[in-house]
C-alpha positions in Angstrom: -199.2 -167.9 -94.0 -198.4 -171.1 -92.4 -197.6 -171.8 -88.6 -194.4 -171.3 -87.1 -192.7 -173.3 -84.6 -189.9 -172.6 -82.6 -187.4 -175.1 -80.7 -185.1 -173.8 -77.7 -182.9 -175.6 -76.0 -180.2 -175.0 -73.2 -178.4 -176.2 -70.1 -179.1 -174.3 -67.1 -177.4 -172.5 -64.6 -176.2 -174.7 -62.1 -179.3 -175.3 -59.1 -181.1 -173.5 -61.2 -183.9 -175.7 -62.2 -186.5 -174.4 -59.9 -185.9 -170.7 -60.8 -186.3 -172.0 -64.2 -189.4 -173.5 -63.5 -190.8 -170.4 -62.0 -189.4 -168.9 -64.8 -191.0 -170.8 -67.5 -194.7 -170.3 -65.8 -194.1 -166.4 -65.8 -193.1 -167.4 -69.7 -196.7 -169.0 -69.9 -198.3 -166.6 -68.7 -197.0 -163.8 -70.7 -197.9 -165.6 -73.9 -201.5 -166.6 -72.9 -203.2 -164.1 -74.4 -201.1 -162.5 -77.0 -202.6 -162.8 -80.6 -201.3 -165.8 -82.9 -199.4 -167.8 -79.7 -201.1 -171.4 -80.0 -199.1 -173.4 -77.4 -195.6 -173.6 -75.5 -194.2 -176.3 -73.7 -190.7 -177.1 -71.8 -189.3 -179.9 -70.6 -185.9 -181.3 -69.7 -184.1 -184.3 -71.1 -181.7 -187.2 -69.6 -178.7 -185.1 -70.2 -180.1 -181.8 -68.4 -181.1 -180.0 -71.4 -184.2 -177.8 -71.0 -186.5 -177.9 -74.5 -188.8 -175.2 -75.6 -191.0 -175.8 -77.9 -193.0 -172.2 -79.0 -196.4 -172.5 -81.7 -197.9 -169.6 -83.2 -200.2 -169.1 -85.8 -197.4 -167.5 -88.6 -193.8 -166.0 -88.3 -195.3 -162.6 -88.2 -196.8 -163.2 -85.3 -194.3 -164.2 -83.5 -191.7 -161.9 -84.7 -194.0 -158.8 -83.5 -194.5 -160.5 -80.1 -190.2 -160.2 -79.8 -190.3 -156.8 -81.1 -192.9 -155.6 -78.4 -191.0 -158.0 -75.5 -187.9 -156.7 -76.8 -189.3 -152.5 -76.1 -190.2 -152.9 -72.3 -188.9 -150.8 -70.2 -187.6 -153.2 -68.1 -186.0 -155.7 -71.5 -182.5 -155.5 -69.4 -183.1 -156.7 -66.6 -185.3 -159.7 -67.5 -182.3 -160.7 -69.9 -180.2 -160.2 -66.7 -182.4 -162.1 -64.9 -182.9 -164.9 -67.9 -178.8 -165.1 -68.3 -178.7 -166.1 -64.4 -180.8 -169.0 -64.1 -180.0 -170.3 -68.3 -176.1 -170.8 -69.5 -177.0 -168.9 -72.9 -173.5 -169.8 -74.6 -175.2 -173.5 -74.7 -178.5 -171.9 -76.1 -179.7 -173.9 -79.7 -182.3 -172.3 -81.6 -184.4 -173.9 -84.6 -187.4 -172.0 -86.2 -189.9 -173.9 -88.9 -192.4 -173.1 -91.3 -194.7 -175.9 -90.7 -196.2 -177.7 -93.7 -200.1 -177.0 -94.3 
């Protein structure tokens, strides 16, 4: 299997930066310890854009982390909660297997 990276990238909400911020650490936090997550890191360009940049170990791994995120009780209302501080219609996604 060979790693898997992930690239997000959006505009947010407007005055939404620190929420996003706060946001983004809860993000961290969630990931530390879950099996195959190597690193994440955000960021946020000239233009306003906010970057995500998401490493795990294989596409399995990361594909069963969303399945188990995406069966909490409570999925709704951190989507509610996501969709108010990020503008998702500007949401770009790219996903790469990573040469060995």
């Amino acid at each position: 299997m060979s790693k898997y990276f992930i690239e997000v990238s959006f505009e947010l909400n407007d005055g939404q930066l620190d929420n996003w911020k706060n946001l983004s650490k809860e993000i961290n936090n969630d990931l530390t310890n879950v099996e195959g997550f190597i690193s994440r890191d955000s960021g946020i360009d000239e233009n306003n854009r906010v970057y995500c940049l998401v490493k795990w170990e294989s596409k399995a791994h990361q594909e069963k982390f969303r399945k188990q995120l995406e069966s909490r009780e409570n999925w709704n209302e951190m989507m509610n909660y996501f969709g108010s501080v990020v503008d998702v219609k500007t949401e770009k996604r790219n996903s790469v297997d990573l040469f060995e």
